[in-house]
C-alpha positions in Angstrom: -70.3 -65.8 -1.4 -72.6 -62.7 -1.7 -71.1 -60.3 -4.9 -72.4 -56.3 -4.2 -72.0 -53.4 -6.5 -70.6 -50.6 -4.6 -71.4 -47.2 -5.8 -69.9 -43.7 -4.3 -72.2 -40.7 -3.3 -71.9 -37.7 -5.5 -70.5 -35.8 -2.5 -67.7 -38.2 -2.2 -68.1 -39.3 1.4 -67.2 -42.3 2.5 -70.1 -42.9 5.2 -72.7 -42.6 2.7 -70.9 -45.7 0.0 -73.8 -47.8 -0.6 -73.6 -51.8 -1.3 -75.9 -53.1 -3.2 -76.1 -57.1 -3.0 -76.8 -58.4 -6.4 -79.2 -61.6 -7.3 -82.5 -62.5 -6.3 -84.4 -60.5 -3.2 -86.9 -62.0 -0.4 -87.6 -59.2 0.7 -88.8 -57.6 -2.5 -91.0 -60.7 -3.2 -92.5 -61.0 0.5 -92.7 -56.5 0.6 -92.6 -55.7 -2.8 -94.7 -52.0 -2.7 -93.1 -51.5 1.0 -89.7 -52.6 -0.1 -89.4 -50.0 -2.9 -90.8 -47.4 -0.7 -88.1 -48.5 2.1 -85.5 -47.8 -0.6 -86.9 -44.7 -2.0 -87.6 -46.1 -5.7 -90.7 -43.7 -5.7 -91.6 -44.7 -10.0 -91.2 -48.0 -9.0 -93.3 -48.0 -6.4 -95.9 -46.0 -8.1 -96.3 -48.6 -10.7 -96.2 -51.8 -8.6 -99.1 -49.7 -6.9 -100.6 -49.0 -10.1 -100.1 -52.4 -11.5 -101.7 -54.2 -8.1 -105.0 -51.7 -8.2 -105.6 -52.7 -12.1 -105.6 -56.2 -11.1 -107.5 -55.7 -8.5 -110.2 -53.8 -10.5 -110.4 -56.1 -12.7 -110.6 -58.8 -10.8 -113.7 -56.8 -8.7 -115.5 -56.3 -12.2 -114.8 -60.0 -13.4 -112.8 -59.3 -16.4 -110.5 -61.9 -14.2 -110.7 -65.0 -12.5 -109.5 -64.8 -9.1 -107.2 -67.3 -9.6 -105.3 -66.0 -13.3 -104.9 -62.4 -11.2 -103.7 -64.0 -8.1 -100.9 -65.5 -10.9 -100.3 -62.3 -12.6 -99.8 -60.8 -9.2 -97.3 -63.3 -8.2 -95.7 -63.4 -11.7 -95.3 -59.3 -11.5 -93.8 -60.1 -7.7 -91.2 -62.7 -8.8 -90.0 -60.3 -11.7 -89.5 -57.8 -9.0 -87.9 -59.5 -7.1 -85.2 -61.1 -9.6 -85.0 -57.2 -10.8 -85.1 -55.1 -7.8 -81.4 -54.7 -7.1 -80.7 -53.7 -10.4 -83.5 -51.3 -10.8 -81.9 -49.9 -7.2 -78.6 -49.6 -8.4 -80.2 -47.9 -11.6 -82.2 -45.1 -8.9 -78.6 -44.8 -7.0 -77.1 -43.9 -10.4 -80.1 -41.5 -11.0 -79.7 -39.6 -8.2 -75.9 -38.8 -8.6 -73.9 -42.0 -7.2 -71.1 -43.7 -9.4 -70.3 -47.3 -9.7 -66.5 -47.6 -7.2 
C-alpha cells in the first residue's frame, strides 16, 4: 500500500491538491537532474548539476579514478533518490502549500 503526503495550494483549490508518494523513487535515480527539473526543484537541480560537473572535472584532470567517480556519482544518485520526495514536499511547502 502506497502512503502520500497531501498538501493544499495556497489558493485553496481543490484541483491543484498535490500528492506526494513517500519512500524511495526510480525515477529520481534513473532521471535524477531531469527529474528535479520536471518537478520544478530549481536549487536542487542546480546542485545535482553542480555536483555531476565537479566530478566530472575531476575525473577529466585525474584527481579521480574513473571508477571511485562513477561510485560517488551513483552514491549522490541513490541519496537522491531515497530523499527526493521529501525534499519535494519541502519545495511544495516553500512555495505556499500546507500539509491537508
Amino acid at each position: 500500500m502506497k502512503i502520500y503526503t497531501v498538501l493544499e495550494p495556497p489558493d485553496g483549490k481543490s484541483e491543484r491538491v498535490a500528492f506526494v508518494p513517500e519512500g524511495f523513487s526510480w525515477g529520481a535515480l534513473m532521471f535524477g537532474l531531469l527529474w528535479a527539473l520536471w518537478h520544478r526543484m530549481w536549487v536542487v537541480a542546480l546542485l545535482l548539476f553542480v555536483l555531476s560537473a565537479t566530478l566530472s572535472i575531476a575525473t577529466n584532470l585525474e584527481w579521480l579514478g574513473a571508477g571511485l567517480a562513477a561510485l560517488l556519482h551513483f552514491g549522490i544518485g541513490l541519496i537522491f533518490a531515497f530523499e527526493a520526495r521529501r525534499l519535494q514536499v519541502s519545495s511544495l511547502e516553500r512555495i505556499g502549500f500546507r500539509s491537508a
